[in-house]
C-alpha positions as CSV (number, residue, x, y, z in Angstrom):
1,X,-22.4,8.7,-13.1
2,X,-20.9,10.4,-16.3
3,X,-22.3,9.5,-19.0
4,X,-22.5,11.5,-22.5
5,X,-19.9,14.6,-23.9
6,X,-19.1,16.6,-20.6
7,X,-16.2,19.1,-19.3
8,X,-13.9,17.3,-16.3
9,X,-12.6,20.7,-14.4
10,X,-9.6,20.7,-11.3
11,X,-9.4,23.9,-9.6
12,X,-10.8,25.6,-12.0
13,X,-8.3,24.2,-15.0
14,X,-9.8,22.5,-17.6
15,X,-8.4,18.8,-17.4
16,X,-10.8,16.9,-19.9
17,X,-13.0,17.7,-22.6
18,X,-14.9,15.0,-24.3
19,X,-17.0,11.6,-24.0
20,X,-17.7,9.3,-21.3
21,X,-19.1,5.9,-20.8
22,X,-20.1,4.3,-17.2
23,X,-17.8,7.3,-16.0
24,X,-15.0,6.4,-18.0
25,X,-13.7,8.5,-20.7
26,X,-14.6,6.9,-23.1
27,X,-15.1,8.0,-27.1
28,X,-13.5,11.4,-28.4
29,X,-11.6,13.7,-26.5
30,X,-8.6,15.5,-25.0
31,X,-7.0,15.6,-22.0
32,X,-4.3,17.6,-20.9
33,X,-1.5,16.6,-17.8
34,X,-2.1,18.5,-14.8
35,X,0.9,17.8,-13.7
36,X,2.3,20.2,-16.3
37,X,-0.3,23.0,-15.9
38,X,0.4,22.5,-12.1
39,X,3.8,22.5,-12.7
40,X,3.8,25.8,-14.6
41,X,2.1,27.0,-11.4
42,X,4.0,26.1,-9.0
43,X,7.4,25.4,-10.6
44,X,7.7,21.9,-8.8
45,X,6.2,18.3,-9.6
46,X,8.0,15.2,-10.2
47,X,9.6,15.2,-13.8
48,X,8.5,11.7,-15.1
49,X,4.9,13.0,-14.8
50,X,5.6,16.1,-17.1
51,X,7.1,14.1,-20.4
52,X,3.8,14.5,-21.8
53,X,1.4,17.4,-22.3
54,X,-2.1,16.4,-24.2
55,X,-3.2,13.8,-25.9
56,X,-6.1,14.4,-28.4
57,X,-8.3,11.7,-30.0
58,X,-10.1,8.3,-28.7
59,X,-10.1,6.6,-25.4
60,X,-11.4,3.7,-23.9
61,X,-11.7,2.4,-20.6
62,X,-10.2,6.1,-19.4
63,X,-7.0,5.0,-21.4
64,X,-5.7,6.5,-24.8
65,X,-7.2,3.8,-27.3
66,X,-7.3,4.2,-31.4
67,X,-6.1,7.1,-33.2
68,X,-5.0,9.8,-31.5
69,X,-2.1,12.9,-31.3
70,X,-0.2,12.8,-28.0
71,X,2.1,16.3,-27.4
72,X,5.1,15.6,-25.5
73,X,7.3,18.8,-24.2
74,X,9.6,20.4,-26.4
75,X,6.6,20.8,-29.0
76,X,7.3,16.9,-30.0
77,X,4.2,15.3,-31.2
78,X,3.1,11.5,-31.9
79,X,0.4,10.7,-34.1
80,X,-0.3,7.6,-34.2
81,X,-2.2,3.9,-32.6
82,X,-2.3,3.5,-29.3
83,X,-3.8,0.2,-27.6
84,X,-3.6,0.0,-23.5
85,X,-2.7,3.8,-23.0
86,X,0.3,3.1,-24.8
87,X,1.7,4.0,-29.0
88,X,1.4,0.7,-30.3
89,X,2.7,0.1,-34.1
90,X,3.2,2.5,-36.8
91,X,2.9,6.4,-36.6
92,X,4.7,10.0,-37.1
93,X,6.6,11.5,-34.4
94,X,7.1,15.6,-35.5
95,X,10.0,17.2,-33.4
């Protein structure tokens, strides 16, 4: 069981980076969408799973939760709340 500030790896690609609670990220972090990376790699993937790129800042329950900076493609980013995985109330989208 994870538990603590550890590195989540998938094929060698760096996925996660942060905290974790009961093996749940959980705390501080960032993750990145391996769809994307694998899409890069492979030049295929479903689009709906590529939209987004990181997210960087606090997570509970292995959802985005709190602050946090989500990168979308294009270089788009949302900083912002986000309760339940999902931007919740006010924040800043930069395109």
């Amino acid at each position: 069981m994870r538990h603590g500030h550890g590195i989540l790896k998938f094929n060698q690609i760096e996925i996660y980076r942060g905290d974790w609670q009961a093996d749940e990220l959980s705390g501080q972090g960032k993750l990145k969408n391996f769809a994307v990376i694998n899409k890069k790699k492979n030049q295929g993937g479903h689009s709906a799973l590529t939209k987004w790129i990181s997210y960087c800042g606090n997570f509970k329950g292995n959802r985005f939760e709190g602050e946090g900076t989500l990168t979308l493609q294009g270089n788009e980013k949302f900083l912002g709340k986000f309760i339940c995985g999902m931007a919740c109330g006010e924040g800043t989208l930069y395109r």
